[in-house]
N, C-alpha and C positions, 0 to 999 in steps of 0.2 A: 797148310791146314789152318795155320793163325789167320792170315788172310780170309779163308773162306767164313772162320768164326766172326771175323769182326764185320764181312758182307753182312750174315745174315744177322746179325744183332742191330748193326743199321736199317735194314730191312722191319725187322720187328718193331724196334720203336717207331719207325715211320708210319707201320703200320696202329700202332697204340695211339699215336697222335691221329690218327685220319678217323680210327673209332671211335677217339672221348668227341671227335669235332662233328662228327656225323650225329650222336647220340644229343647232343647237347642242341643242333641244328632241329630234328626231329620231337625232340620233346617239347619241344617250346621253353627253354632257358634262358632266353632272351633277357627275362626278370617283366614283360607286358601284362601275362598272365595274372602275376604275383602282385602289382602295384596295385595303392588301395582306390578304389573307385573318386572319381574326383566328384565333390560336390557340386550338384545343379548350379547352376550360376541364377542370383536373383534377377528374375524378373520383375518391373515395378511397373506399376500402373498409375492414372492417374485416378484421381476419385470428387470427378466434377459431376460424373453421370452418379454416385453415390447422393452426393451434397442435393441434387437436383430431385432424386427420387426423394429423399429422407423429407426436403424441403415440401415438395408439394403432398405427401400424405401427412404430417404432421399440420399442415396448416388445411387442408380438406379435414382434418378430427376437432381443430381447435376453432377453425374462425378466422383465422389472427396471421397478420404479416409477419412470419418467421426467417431468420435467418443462420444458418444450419455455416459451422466451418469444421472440415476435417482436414488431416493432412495434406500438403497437395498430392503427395505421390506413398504409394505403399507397396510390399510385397503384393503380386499378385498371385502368391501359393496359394492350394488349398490349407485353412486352418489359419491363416494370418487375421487377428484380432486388433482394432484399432476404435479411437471412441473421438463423437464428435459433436463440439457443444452447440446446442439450441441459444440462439436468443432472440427476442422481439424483434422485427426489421428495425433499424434505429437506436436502440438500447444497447447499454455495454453488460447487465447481470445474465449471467447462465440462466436459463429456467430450465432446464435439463441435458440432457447426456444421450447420446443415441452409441450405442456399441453397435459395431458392427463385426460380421464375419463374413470372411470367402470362405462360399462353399460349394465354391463348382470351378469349373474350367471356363475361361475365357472372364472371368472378373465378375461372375453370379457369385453374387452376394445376400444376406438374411442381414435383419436389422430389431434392437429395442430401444425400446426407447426410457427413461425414466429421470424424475425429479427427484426423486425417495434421496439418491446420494448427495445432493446439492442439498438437502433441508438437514441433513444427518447434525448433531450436535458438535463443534469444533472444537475438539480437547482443549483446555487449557492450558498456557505455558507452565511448564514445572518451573517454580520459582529455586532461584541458584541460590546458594549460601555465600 
């Protein structure tokens, strides 16, 4: 009779391990499910066709040989914000700021332009004691 007790207790637990591995198999336990979603990998663009556009409408408003430099390369997410300065062709003063945003897929872009920041008043040093 011992004998038959300790069959079927081997039996049992074999069986207890084949249900936790089936249940576990089944639910998806893996830990896949559970992992936290990996962030999009940036994509960068370049922004020669930016430099090109900004350059030719700003100098079709003004007259005037302009030259326009932004990053070479930037996120090309939607909502990625970068800014890029105007100057005379030949000249080294800023005469303005062109901001720029993506706001579409495939590197459509909107654009401002403005001087207002470049004339603003340049605080003075706080004198140190």
């Amino acid at each position: 009779m011992k004998t038959f007790i300790n069959i079927m207790l081997g039996v049992v637990v074999i069986a207890l391990i084949a249900a936790v591995y089936l249940m576990i198999k089944t639910s998806g336990g893996d830990g896949e499910s559970e992992a936290a979603p990996e962030p999009d990998a940036i994509v960068h663009m370049s922004t020669g066709g930016v430099v090109d556009n900004i350059e030719r409408r700003l100098e079709s408003r003004t007259g005037r040989d302009l030259k326009v430099r932004c990053p070479k390369k930037v996120d090309s997410a939607v909502g990625t914000r970068f800014r890029c300065s105007v100057r005379e062709a030949g000249g080294t003063e800023k005469i303005a700021l062109a901001t720029v945003v993506i706001d579409g897929p495939e590197g459509k872009f909107s654009w401002t332009s403005s001087s207002d920041e470049l004339h603003a008043p340049t605080p003075a040093p706080t004198p140190t004691a």
